[in-house]
Every structure is written in C-alpha cells, then in structure tokens.
N, C-alpha and C positions, 0 to 999 in steps of 0.2 A: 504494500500500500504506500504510496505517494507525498508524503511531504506537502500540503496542501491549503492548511489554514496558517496563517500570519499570527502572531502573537502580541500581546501587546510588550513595549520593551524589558518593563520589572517583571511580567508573567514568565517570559522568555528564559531571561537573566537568572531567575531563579532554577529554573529548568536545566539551564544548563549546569547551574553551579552543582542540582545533585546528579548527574550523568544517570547512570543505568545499576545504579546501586545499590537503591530502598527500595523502590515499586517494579518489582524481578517479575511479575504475573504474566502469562501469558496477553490479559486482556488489555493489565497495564501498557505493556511493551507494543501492542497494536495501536492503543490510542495514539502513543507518545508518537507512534510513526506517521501519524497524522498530521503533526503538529512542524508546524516550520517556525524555530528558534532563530534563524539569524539575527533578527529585530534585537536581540538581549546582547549580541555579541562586544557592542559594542559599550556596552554597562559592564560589561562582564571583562576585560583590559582594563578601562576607567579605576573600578573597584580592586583589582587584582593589585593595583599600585598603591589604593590606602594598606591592605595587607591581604597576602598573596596564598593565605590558608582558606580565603570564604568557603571555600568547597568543604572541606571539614567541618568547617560551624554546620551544613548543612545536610550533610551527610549525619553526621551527629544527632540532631535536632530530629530531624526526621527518621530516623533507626531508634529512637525514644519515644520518641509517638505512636509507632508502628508495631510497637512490644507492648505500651499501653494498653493500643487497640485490641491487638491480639488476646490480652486477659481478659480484657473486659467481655469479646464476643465469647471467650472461653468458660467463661462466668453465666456465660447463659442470656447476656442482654442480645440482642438481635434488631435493634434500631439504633441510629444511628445519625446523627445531624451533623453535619461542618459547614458552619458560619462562616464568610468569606471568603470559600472552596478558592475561585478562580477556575484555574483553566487546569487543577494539579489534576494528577492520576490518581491520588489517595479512596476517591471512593472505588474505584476499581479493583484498587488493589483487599479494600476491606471486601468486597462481594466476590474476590475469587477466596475467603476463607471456609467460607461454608455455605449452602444451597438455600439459608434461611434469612439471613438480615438484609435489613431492606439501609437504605439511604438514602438520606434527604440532603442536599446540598443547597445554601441560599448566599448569596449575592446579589448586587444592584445592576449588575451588569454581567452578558455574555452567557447568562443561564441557558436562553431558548436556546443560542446556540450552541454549547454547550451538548444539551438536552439531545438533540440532532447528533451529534460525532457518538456520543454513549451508545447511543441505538443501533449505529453502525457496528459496534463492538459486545455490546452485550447481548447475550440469547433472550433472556428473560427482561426485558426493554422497562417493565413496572418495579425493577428493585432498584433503582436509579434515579430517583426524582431533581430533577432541576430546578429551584423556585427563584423567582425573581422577587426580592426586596430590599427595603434600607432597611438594615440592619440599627438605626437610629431610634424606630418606629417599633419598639417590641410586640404589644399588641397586633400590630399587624403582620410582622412575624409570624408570629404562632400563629394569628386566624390563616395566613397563606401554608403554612406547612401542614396545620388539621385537616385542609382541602386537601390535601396531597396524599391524604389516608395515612397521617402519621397519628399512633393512638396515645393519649398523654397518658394514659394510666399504666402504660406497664414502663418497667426501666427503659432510660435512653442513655445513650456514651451523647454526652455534648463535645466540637472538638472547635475548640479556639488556635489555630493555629495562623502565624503568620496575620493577624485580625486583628490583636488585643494594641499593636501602636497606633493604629487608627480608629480606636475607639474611646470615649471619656471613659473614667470608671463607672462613674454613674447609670450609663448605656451599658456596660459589660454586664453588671450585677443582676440589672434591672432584666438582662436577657436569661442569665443561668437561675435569676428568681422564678420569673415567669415559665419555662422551660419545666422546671420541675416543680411546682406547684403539686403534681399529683402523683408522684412517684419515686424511688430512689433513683435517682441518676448517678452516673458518673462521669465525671468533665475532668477534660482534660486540657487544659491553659498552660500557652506558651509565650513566653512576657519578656521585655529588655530591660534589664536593671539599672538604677538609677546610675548617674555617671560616678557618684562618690561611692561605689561600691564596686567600682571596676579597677583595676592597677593603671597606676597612673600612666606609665607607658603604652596602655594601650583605649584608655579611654577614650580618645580621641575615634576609635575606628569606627564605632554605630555612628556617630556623626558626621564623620566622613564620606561614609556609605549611601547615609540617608540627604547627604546635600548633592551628591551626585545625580541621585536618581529627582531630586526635587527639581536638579535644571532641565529634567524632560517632560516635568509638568507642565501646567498651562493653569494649574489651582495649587496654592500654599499647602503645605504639608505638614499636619502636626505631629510628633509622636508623642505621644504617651508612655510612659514608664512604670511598671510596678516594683512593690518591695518584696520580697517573699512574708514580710511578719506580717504584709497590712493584708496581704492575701490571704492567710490566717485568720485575720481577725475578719475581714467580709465574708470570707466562708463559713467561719462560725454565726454569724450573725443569721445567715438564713439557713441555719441546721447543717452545715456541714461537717462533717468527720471526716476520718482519716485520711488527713491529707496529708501530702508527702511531694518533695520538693527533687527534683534531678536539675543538676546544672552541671555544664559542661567539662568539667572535668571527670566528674563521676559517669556520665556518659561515653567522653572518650576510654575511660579504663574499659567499660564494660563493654565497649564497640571493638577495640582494638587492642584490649592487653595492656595498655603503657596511656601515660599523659607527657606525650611528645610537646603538643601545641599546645596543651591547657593545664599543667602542675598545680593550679591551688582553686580555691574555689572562686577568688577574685579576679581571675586572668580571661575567665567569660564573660558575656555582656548578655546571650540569652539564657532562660532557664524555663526550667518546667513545671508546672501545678499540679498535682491529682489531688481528687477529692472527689466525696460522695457527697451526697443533697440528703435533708428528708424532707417529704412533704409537705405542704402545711397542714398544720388541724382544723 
C-alpha cells in the first residue's frame, strides 16, 4: 500500500521520531504505510539540534503507555478512549490485543478522516470509533462519545497522551471527572514537568522543542505543565487511588536495561500518571 495521505508537520514529526518500534501490529504497520511523513522531516533536523536523543524520549514514552494498556485490557476493561488521538496508530495497535475492546478516539480535527484510513485497515470497521470534538467542551465530549455506543457504566482505560500540554488543568480534571462518573476507570496521563524540576542542563530542551514547532503555527501555543504531587492531590480529590508515577528514567531501565540518556529522575522533562477513579455516589 502507497504512501498517500500528507500529514500535518508535528503529526508527522512525531511519527517519525518513534520509527517502527512500539506499534509492531500487523494493522499498525498497514496504517502507518498509508501515511506520508515527509511534512515532519523537517521539525525532525530542527529538533535533533536542541538535543539529538528525541527518539528515545519517544520510544520511551510510548513502550510505557503501551505496557499500561496492555494491563489494563488484561485486567478485563475492554473500552477504551484516547483524547487527542491524532493521526497515531495507538488505537490499532490496542484492537490487535484481543477480539473484544472496542475504541473510541476524539479530536477537533482529522477524525472523519481518520475514520476513512481505519476502515481500510481494520476487518471489524465498528471497534474503531472516530469522534470529532473540542476536547474544551467536556459535556459534549461524553454526549459525542455515548453516541458512539461507548457504555459509561462499565470500566474504561482513559489515555491522555501527548494532550495534557494543550490543555488547562481545569479542562483535564473536569474530563477524567466527567468520564468516570459511573465507573472504575483507569487513566492513564502523560505530563511535562515543571522547568525547576528538570536538570539545569537540560531544561532548556521542552522549550526548545516546543518554540520550534510554534514557528509552524499560525495560532500561539500554550503549554501547560504538571507536578506529579499536585496530580496526586487532583486525583484524590475525585476518588482516585493507586496511583503510580513512571518517569523516564525508570522507563529507560525497564525498556533497555541501563539509563544511558536518563541516570536520575530529574534528567526527564516527560512522565507518566496511573491511577484508578471511583465513581460518584
């Protein structure tokens, strides 16, 4: 299959940065052959000069996610939401696990079409959902994803990934409140740490990164930052337990044996959230 859809350039960029690494699936590796990366190439030089490991950070990031996933579908939940999906392979890769979870994908942009290439690739076309929204607007969230035949009362994996700098906190909470209202969930958040919590030698790179990719915008670009303690404290606020923190060193040891690129826990800038929900009463 042909190399055929355009990407946008940070869609791209990022695609490139994990190569053929994380999403190994059969269906994954069809999609991805659909997909014409060059648009990112040139983000992907740019960024290699603030520092020349991104591909680890992202390799990294995503092989933490994707071991997540896998417990959690293993645990028995079989739905499945990722909030500002994009254009990744991820839900493909969760629906080559087993013949029963279904997935719902929501973004502001690129769903229908999206929606279109999936279908190309997957047998079963209805475990796939595409939804188009602002992820701003939670109420309307959920009412688009209930349409979609997602059932709020049994468990759902929530997955924030690659979403959490472009959104307040306020809008973050206000979605994993609303989301699980009637059931135990488990979500998974992936966040950039605040800059005084980074080694001084390298704090500079999220910024670096993210002023790069701002000069291909045409709209200002906020990021947002979380703490791991205050993400504690918001997830206890609305009944969460066990939660548990991965940052990138503890992830390179467990991906690769050694912490080559990442020795302490302050030498990352992303990390990772789990944690369960309980319902309201």
């Amino acid at each position: 299959m042909t190399a055929s859809v355009q990407l946008s350039d940070t869609s791209a960029f990022v695609m490139l940065l994990m190569k053929d690494g994380i999403h190994t699936s059969k269906n994954s590796q069809i999609y991805r052959s659909m997909l014409n990366l060059s648009s990112g190439r040139g983000l992907l030089r740019e960024c290699a000069q603030v520092w020349p490991h991104l591909d680890e950070l992202v390799l990294n990031r995503k092989s933490a996610i994707l071991q997540e996933v896998k417990s959690s579908v293993q645990s028995g939940i079989n739905q499945v939401i990722i909030f500002g999906s994009g254009m990744d392979a991820l839900s493909l890769e969760i629906t080559s696990l087993n013949d029963t979870v279904q997935v719902y994908e929501v973004d502001a942009d690129q769903m229908e079409h999206k929606q279109l290439l999936v279908n190309k690739v997957i047998q079963d076309t209805g475990r796939i959902m595409c939804i188009t929204a602002d992820l701003n607007q939670s109420s309307r969230v959920v009412s688009n994803v209930v349409d979609a035949r997602w059932d709020r009362s049994k468990p759902t994996l929530l997955i924030f990934e690659g979403i959490s700098y472009y959104l307040k906190p306020g809008v973050l909470w206000e979605l994993v409140r609303q989301f699980s209202s009637h059931a135990v969930n488990h979500v998974i958040l992936e966040y950039i740490v605040p800059r005084d919590m980074i080694d001084k030698e390298r704090a500079h790179i999220p910024d670096g990164v993210f002023g790069i990719i701002q000069d291909t915008l045409p709209y200002n670009l906020e990021i947002d930052r979380f703490e791991y303690n205050a993400i504690v404290q918001r997830a206890k606020a609305i009944g969460g337990f066990d939660i548990r923190r991965h940052t990138m060193s503890n992830i390179e040891r467990r991906r690769t044996g050694a912490n080559h690129l990442f020795p302490t826990e302050s030498s990352g800038w992303i990390e990772i959230a789990c944690f369960k929900t309980m319902p309201d009463k």
